[in-house]
matplotlib code that plots the C-alpha trace (Angstrom):
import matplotlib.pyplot as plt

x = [99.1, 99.6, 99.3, 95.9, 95.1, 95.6, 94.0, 90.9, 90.4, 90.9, 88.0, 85.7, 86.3, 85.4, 82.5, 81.5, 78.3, 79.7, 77.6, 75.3, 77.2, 80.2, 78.8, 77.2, 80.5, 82.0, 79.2, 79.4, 83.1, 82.2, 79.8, 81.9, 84.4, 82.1, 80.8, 84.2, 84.7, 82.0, 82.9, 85.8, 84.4, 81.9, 84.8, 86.5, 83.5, 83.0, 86.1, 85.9, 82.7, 84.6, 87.4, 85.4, 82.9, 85.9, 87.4, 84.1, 83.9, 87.7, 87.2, 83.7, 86.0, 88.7, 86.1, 84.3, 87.9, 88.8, 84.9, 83.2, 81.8, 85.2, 86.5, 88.1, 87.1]
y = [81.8, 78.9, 78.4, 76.3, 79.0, 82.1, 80.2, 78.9, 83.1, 83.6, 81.9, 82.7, 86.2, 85.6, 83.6, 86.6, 88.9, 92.1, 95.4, 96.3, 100.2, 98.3, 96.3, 100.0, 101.3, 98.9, 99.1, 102.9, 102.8, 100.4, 102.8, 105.8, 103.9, 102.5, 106.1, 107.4, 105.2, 105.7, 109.6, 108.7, 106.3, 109.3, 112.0, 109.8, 108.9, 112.7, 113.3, 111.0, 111.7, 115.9, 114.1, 112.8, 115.6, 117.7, 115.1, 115.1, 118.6, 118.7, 115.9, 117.7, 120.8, 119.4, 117.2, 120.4, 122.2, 119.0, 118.7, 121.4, 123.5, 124.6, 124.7, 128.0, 130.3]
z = [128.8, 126.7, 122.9, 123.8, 126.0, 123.3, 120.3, 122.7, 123.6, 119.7, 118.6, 121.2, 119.8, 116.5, 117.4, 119.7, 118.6, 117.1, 118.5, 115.9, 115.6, 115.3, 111.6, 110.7, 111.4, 108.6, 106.4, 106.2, 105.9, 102.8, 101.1, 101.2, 99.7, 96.7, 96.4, 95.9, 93.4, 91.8, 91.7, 90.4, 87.4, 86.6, 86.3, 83.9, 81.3, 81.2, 80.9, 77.6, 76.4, 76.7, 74.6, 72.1, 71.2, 71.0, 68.3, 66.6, 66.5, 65.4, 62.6, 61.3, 60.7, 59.1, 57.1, 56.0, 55.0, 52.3, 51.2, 48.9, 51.3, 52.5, 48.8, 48.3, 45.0]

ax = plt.figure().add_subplot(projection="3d")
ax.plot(x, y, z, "-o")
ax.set_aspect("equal")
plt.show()
C-alpha cells in the first residue's frame, strides 16, 4: 500500500458518517466529565464558604473578648 494509497483511505475515513451511538458515545463521555468537574468546583466553594464562617465566627469571638462585652470585672 502506497503513501497515496494510505492517506487516500485516511480521509475517506474522516469524511465517513459516524453512527449516531458512536457521537452519543462521545457526548456522554463529555458530560460525565463536565459533571465531575462540576462536583468538584462545588466541593471546593463549600469547602470555602465552611472556612470562612468558621473565621467569622473565630474573629466575632476574639472581637467580643477585646470589646466591652467581654471586659472582665
Amino acid at each position: 500500500m502506497s503513501w497515496k494509497d494510505i492517506t487516500v483511505r485516511y480521509v475517506k475515513e474522516l469524511m465517513k458518517p459516524k453512527p449516531i451511538s458512536e457521537i452519543i458515545e462521545k457526548e456522554m463521555r463529555e458530560a460525565i466529565i463536565k459533571k465531575l468537574e462540576a462536583e468538584s468546583a462545588v466541593e471546593y466553594a463549600r469547602s470555602i464558604v465552611q472556612y470562612n464562617q468558621q473565621r467569622i465566627e473565630r474573629l466575632e469571638k476574639r472581637l467580643y473578648e477585646h470589646s466591652d462585652g467581654g471586659a472582665r470585672a
